[in-house]
LUMLUM-647499 format. One record per atom (N, C-alpha, C): residue in one letter; x, y, z. Coordinates in pm, whole numbers, plus 32768, in hexadecimal, padded with zeros to 4 digits. Layout:
AXYZ
...
end
This chain:
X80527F898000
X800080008000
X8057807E8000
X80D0807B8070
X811F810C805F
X815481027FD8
X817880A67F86
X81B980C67EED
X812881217E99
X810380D87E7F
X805081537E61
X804C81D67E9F
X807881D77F00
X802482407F73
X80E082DC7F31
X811D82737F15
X81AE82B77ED5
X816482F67E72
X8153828E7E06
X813E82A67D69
X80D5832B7D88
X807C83447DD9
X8012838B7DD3
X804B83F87DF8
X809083ED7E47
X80D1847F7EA6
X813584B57E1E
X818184807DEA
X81D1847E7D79
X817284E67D16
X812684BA7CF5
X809285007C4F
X807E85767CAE
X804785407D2E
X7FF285DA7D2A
X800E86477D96
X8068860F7E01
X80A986667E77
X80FB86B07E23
X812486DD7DCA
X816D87587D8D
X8204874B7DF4
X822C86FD7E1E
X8293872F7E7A
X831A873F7E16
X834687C87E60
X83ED87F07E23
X846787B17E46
X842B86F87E6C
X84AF86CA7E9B
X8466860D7E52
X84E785E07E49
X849785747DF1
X847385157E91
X83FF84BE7E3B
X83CC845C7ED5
X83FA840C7EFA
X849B83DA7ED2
X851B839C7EC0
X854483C37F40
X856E84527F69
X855884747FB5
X85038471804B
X84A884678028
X8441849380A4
X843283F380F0
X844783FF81A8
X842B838E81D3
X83AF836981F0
X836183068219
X82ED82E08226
X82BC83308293
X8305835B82F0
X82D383838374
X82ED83FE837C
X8324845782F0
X833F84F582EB
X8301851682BC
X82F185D982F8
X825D85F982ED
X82548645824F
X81EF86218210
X81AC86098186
X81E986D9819D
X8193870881AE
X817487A481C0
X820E87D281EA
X825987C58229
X82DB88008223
X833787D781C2
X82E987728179
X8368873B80E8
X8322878B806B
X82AD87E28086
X82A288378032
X820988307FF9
X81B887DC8055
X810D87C5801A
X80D38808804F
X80A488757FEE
X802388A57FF4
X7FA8889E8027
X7F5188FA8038
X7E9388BC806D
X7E6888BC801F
X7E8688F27F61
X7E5088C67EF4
X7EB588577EAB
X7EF388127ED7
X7F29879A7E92
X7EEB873A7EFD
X7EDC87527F83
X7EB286FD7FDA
X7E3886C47FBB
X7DBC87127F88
X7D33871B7F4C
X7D4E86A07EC6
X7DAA86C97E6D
X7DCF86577DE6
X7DD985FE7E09
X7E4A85ED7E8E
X7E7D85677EA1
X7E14852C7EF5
X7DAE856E7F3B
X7D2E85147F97
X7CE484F17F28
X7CE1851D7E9D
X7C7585007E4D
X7CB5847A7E0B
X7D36848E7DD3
X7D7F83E47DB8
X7D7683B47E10
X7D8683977E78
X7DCF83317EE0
X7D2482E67EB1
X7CAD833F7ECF
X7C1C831C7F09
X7C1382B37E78
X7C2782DD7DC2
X7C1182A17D6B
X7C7482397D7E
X7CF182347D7C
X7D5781E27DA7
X7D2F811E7E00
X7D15817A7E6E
X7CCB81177EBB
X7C3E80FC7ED3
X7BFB81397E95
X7B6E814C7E69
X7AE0813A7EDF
X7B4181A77F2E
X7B1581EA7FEA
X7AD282637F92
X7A9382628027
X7A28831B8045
X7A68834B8092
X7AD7839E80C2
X7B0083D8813C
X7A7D84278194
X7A6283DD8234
X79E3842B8269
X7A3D84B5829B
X7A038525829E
X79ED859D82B1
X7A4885988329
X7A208549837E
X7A9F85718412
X7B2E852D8402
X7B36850F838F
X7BC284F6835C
X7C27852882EB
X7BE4859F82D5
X7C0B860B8268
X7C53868082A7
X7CD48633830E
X7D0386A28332
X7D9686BD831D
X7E1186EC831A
X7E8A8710834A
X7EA8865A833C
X7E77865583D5
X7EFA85DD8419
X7EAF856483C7
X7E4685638396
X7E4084BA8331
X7E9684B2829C
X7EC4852D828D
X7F1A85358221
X7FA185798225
X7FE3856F82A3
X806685C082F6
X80E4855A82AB
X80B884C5827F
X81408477825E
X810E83FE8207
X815183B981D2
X812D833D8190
X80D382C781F8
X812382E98269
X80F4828782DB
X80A782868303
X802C833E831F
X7FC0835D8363
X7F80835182E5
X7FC0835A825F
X7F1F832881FB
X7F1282B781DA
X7F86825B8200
X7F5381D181FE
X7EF681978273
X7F1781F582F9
X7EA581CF834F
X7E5181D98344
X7E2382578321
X7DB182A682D1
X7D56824F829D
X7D8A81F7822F
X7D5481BA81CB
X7D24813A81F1
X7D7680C3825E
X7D59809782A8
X7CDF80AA8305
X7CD5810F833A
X7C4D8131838E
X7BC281358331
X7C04817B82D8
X7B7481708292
X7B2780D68257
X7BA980B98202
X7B6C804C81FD
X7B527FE8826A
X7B8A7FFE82B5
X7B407F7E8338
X7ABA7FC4836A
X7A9C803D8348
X7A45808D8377
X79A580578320
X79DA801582A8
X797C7FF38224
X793D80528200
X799080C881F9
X7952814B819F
X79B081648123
X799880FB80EA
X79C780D1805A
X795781307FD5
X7991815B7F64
X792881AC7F21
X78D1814F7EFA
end
């Protein structure tokens, strides 16, 4: 799932450093992501893995690192709020 959760951050986090770079557990937003690349990349990750992100999880810290959006993604789907 984090190789995906790469490839995605890669297309649409715009970051000015390659994701070669970036560790799983470093924060997304100080390597250079945006709250409008953050918005792109919640909209892949959701087609990607083919989740609804619920509303109390559209924040900062569910998309802070590779690690908190793989949890992220995890919750939901155990949550069965699948689209």
């Amino acid at each position: 799932m984090k190789k995906t959760i790469r490839d995605l951050v890669a297309k649409f986090g715009k970051l000015p450093v390659s994701i070669d770079q970036v560790g799983d557990d470093d924060d997304l937003y100080a390597a250079g992501l945006t709250s409008f690349a953050s918005v792109q990349l919640m909209l892949g990750i959701e087609e990607a893995f083919d989740i609804d992100f619920p509303d109390n999880l559209l924040d900062r810290k569910s998309f802070a690192s590779i690690s908190a959006i793989a949890r992220t993604v995890d919750l939901v789907r155990d949550s069965g709020k699948v689209a």
